[in-house]
N, C-alpha and C positions, 0 to 999 in steps of 0.2 A: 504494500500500500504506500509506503515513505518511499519507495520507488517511482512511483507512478507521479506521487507529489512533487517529486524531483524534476521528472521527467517534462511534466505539465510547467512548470516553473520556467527551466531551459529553455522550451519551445516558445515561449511567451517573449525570455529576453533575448533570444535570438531574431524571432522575426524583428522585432525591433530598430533592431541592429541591421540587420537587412535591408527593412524599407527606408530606414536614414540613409544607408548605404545608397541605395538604386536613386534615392532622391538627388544627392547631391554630383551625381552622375550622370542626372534629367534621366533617368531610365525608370520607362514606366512598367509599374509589378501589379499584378491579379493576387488582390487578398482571396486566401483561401481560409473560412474557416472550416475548424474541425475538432471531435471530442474524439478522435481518434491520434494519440501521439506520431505511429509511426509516419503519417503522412508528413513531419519533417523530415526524416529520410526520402519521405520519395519524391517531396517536389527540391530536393537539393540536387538530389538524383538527375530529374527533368533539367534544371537547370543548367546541369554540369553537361548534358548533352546537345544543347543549342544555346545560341544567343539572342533569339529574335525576343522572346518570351520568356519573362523571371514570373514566378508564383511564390509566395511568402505565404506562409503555413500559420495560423495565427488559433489557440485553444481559447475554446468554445465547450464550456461543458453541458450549456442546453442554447441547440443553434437556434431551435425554432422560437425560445423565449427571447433572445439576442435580437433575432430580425423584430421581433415584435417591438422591442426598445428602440430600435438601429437611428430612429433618428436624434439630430443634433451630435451623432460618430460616425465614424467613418466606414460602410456598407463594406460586406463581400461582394468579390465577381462570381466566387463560387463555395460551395456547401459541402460538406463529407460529412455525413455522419450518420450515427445510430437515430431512430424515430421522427424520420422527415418525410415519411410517404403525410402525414395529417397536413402540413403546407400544400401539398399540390391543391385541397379544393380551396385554400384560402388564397391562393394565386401569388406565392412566395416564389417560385419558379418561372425560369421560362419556359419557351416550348424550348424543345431540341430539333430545330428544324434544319436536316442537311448534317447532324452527327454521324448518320448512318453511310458510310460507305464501303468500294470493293475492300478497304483492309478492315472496317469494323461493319460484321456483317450480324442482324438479329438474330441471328437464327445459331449466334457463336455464345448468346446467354439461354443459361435456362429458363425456357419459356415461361411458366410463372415468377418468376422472378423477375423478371423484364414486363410483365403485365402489372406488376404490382407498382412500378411507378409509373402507371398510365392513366390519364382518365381519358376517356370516351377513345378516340384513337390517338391523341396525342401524345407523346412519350414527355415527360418533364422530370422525370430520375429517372439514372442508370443505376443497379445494383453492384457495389463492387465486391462484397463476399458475402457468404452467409454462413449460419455454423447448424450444427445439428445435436442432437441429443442423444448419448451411448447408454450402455450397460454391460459395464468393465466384469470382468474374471477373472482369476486365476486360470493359466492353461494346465495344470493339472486337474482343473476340477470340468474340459471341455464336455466331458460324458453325457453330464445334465445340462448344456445346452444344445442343444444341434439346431438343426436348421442352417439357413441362408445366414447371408449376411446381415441380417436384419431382426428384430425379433419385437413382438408384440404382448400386449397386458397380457393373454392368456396364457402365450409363451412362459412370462413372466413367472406368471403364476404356478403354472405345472414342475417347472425345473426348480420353483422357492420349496416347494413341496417334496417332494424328491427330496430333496437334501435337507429339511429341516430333521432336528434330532431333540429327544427330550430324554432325561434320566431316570432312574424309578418314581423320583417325586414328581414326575410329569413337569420339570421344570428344562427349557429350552437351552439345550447346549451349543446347536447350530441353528442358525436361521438362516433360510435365504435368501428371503430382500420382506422389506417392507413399506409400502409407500410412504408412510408417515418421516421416516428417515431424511426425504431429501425432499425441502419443500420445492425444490423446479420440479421434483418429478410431480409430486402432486398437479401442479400446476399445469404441467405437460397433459395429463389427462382430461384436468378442466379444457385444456385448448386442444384439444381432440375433437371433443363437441363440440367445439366453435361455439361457446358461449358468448355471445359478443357483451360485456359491457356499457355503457355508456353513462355518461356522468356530464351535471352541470350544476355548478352551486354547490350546493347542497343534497341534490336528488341522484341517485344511482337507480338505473336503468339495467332488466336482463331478467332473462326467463326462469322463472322461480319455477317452473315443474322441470326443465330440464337440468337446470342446478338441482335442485334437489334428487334428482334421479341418480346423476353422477356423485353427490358426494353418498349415496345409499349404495351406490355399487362401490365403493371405498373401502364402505363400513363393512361390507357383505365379503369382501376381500380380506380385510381382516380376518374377520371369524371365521372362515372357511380356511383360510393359511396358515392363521398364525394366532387361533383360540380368542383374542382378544387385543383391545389396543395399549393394555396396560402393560402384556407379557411383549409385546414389540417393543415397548419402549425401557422396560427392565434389560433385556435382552441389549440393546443398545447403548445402557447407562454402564453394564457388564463389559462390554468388550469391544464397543464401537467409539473409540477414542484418538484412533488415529484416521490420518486423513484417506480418500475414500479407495485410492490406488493399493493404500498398508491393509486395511482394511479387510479385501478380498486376499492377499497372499496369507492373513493369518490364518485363513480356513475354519472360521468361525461364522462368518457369510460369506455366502454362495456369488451374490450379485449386487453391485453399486450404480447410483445414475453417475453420470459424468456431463459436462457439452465437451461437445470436438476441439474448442481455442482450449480447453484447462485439461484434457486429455492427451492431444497430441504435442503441449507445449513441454510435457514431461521428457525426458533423457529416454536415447534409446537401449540404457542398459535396466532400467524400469520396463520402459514397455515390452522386452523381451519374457517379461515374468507374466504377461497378462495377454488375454485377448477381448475383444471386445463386438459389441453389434450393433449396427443402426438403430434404436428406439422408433418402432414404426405403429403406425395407426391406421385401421381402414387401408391399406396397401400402399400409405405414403411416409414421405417423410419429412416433417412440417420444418423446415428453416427457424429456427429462433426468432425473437422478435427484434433483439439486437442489431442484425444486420445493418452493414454499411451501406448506403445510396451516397450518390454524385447529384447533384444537380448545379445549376448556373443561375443565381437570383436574377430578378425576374429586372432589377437596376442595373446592374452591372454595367457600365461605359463601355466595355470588351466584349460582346458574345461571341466574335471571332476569336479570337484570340484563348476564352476560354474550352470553347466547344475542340483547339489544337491541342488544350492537356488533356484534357479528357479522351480525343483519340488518338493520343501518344499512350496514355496510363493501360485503358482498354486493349492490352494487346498480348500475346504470348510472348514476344523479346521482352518488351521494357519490364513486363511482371516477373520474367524468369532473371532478369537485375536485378530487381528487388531483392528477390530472392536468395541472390547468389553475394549480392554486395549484403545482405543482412550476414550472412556467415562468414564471407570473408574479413567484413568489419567488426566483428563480434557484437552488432547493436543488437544489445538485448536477446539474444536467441531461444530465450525462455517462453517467447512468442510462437505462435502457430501460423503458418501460411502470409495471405494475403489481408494485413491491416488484423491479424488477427482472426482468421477464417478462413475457411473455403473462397476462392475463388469465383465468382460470376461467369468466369470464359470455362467454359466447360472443357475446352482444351487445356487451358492450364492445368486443370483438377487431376486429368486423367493422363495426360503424357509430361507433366512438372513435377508437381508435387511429391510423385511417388518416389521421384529421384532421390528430393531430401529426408521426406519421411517413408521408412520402406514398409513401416507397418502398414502404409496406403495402399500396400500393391494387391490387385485383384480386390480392392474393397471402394472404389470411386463407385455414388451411388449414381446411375443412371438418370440421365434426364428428367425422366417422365414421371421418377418418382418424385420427384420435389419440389413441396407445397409452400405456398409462401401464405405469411401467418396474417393474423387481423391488423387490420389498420390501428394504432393507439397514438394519442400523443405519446409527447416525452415524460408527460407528469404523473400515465398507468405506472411509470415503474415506481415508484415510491406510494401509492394506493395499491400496486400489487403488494409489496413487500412488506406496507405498513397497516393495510386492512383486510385486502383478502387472505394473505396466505395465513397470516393466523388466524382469522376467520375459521377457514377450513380445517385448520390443526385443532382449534377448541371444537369444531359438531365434529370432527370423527372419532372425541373423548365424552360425545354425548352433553358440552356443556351451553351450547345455544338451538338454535334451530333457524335453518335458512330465511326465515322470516325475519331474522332480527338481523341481516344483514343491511340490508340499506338504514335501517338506525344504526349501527353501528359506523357505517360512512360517512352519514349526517352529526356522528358524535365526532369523530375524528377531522372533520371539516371545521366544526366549532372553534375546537382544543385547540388545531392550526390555525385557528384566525385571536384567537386570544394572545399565543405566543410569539 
C-alpha cells in the first residue's frame, strides 16, 4: 500500500516537471489522466519513440469526479482508467471517429468489451485490459478438481465436498472453500445475476426477489457443504490465517478465490506449487469491474493528436515494450500484464503474455467467453465495500433480512453526510 503511495506521489511530481519542461521548450503535451500508475511508464515509453507528440501522465484517483470539478484547472486531452464507461451517457467523451484503422482493427478487441464502451453505434472508450476471477489449488490436490479450464459454483461445490473432512466430534479438519471467506467471491455471484443496482440520494434501487433468491442459494450452500455458517467460519478462524496462495498449499482447504492482477502478479516459483481455473458462470467469464478504458474528453484542443497514442498504445509491438521494458527495467514487476491485467488485443493475451507468464500457456480464455460487467460509477466501489458486502456477510449469519437493505444504504448515506 506505502508502495503505491509512493508511486502515486512520483507520478504527480514528475509530470510536473515534465509539462514545465515541454513548456519552456513551446512544446505542446496531451495531459493524460489516470488512477492507473503504470501508464507513466508507458507514455514515457511513447515519448521516447517519436517527437511529434509528448503525453504527461498526471494521477487521478476518481477521473470521473475530476472532470466533474475540471473547471477553473486545467482539462485532460485524454482518460485511462478504472469506472469511466458511466461518462459516456453524460457526454464526458468524444466520439472516436477515424480510431479504427488497417493497423487497429475491431475485430482485434474482445467483442464485448469493445461494446461496453459504446453507446448506440458510437465507440467513445477503448478497453485496454481486463482481469478475471480464479480459484487457486494446490496441484497435488488436482484429483478433486477436473474439468476445463474453467470451473463453476456447482463445480465449486462438489470438489469442496469431496475433500471436506470432520473428526469423531464431527468437528471440521479440512474444508474446501467456503463463500463467506472471500467477500469478491460473494460478490462474484451476486454479479452472476446481474443484479443491477442503482442508487440516488438517499434511495437504493434493485430486485429484492432476485437478491433474495441468491443470497438463499448462499445460505442453502452452506448447509449443504459445510453444516452451517458458524462451522465455516470456526474453520477459518483455525487455520485460514495466511494469505490465500499459503493457504491452499497447507492442505487444510481445498480451494481459494483469487483475481488474475493478484494471482498472476505472484513469482513463478509460487505458482509452480498451485494450479488454478477461470471462475465461470452460465458458460462465461465476466471481466471485473475494474477494468481499464481509454477514452479522449470530449474538450481536448488535440483529438488528433490524441486518437495517434491511442493507436500507437493499441497494438501488439508497442504493448509487447511495455512489456518487455517492465522487466528489463525492473519497474515494479510484482504487477501483472497490461496496466495490470489482461490485455484488450486479444492477440497480445494469446501469443505475448504466455511468453512472460508460462503459467498462461494453453489457459488464454477464448473470445467468446468474455463478458463485460455492469455499468457502475466510481463511487459503487466504496457502497460495494462499505454496505453491501457486509450486508450480505451479516443475512448469511441470519442477522438482517434483504429488506433492511436499502435502510441500511439510506443509514450509511446519513452517517457520510454528517462526517
Amino acid at each position: 500500500m506505502k508502495k503505491h503511495i509512493c508511486l502515486k506521489c512520483l507520478l504527480a511530481f514528475l509530470s510536473i516537471l515534465f509539462i514545465e519542461g515541454c513548456s519552456k521548450n513551446n512544446s505542446e503535451v496531451l495531459i493524460l489522466w489516470t488512477d492507473n500508475v503504470e501508464f507513466a511508464s508507458y507514455t514515457e515509453l511513447f515519448n521516447s519513440c517519436q517527437d511529434d507528440i509528448k503525453v504527461a501522465a498526471v494521477y487521478k484517483a476518481d477521473i470521473i469526479s475530476a472532470i466533474q470539478t475540471v473547471k477553473g484547472h486545467t482539462p485532460p486531452d485524454l482518460c485511462a482508467g478504472s469506472y469511466l464507461s458511466s461518462g459516456i451517457s453524460k457526454h464526458y467523451f468524444s466520439k472516436m471517429n477515424g480510431v479504427f484503422s488497417d493497423k487497429l482493427k475491431q475485430d482485434s478487441f474482445y467483442p464485448a468489451l469493445l461494446n461496453f464502451g459504446k453507446k448506440g453505434h458510437s465507440q467513445y472508450l477503448l478497453p485496454v485490459n481486463f482481469n478475471l476471477g480464479a480459484i487457486v489449488y494446490d496441484i497435488n490436490n488436482s484429483d478433486y478438481v477436473t474439468g476445463t479450464d474453467s470451473i463453476n459454483f456447482e463445480q465449486i461445490k462438489e470438489s469442496s465436498k469431496k475433500f471436506n473432512t470432520v473428526n469423531k466430534d464431527n468437528i471440521y479438519t479440512k474444508m474446501g472453500f467456503a463463500p463467506q471467506w472471500n467477500a469478491d467471491f460473494l460478490y462474484e455471484v451476486i454479479a452472476a445475476e446481474n443484479i443491477k443496482f442503482t442508487y440516488q440520494n438517499e434511495t437504493i434501487k434493485f430486485n429484492i426477489p432476485q437478491f433474495e433468491t441468491t443470497l438463499d442459494s448462499l445460505k442453502n450452500w452452506t448447509k449443504e457443504i459445510n453444516t452451517s455458517c458458524n462451522d465455516e467460519k470456526d474453520f477459518s478462524f483455525k487455520y485460514l490465517y495466511t494469505p490465500y496462495n499459503k493457504q491452499v498449499l497447507q492442505q487444510k482447504s481445498l480451494l481459494a478465490y483469487a483475481t488474475s492482477d493478484s494471482l498472476l502478479a505472484l513469482s513463478e516459483e509460487q505458482l509452480d506449487k498451485m494450479d488454478f481455473k477461470w471462475l465461470s458462470a452460465n458458460s462465461k467469464l465476466t471481466a471485473l469491474e475494474n477494468e481499464t478504458m481509454i477514452g479522449i474528453y470530449r474538450k481536448s484542443r488535440n483529438k488528433a493528436a490524441c486518437k495517434k497514442f491511442i493507436q500507437w498504445f493499441m497494438t501488439k509491438d508497442a504493448q509487447e515494450m511495455m512489456l518487455k521494458r517492465k522487466i528489463d527495467m525492473n519497474l515494479d514487476t510484482n504487477t501483472f500484464g497490461i496496466a495490470s491485467g489482461f490485455s484488450s488485443l486479444i492477440e497480445v493475451n494469446e501469443h505475448v503474455l504466455p511468453i512472460y507468464y508460462k503459467c498462461l500457456l494453453a489457459k488464454i480464455p477464448a473470445s467468446t467467453q468474455i463478458k463485460a460487467p455492469l455499468v457502475y460509477p466510481s463511487s459503487w466501489k466504496t457502497i460495494k465495500r462499505d454496505v453491501l458486502l457486509p450486508f450480505v456477510i451479516s443475512n448469511l449469519e441470519g442477522k438482517n433480512e434483504v429488506a433492511d437493505f436499502s435502510k441500511n444504504y439510506s443509514e450509511w448515506v446519513n452517517q457520510n453526510k454528517e462526517e
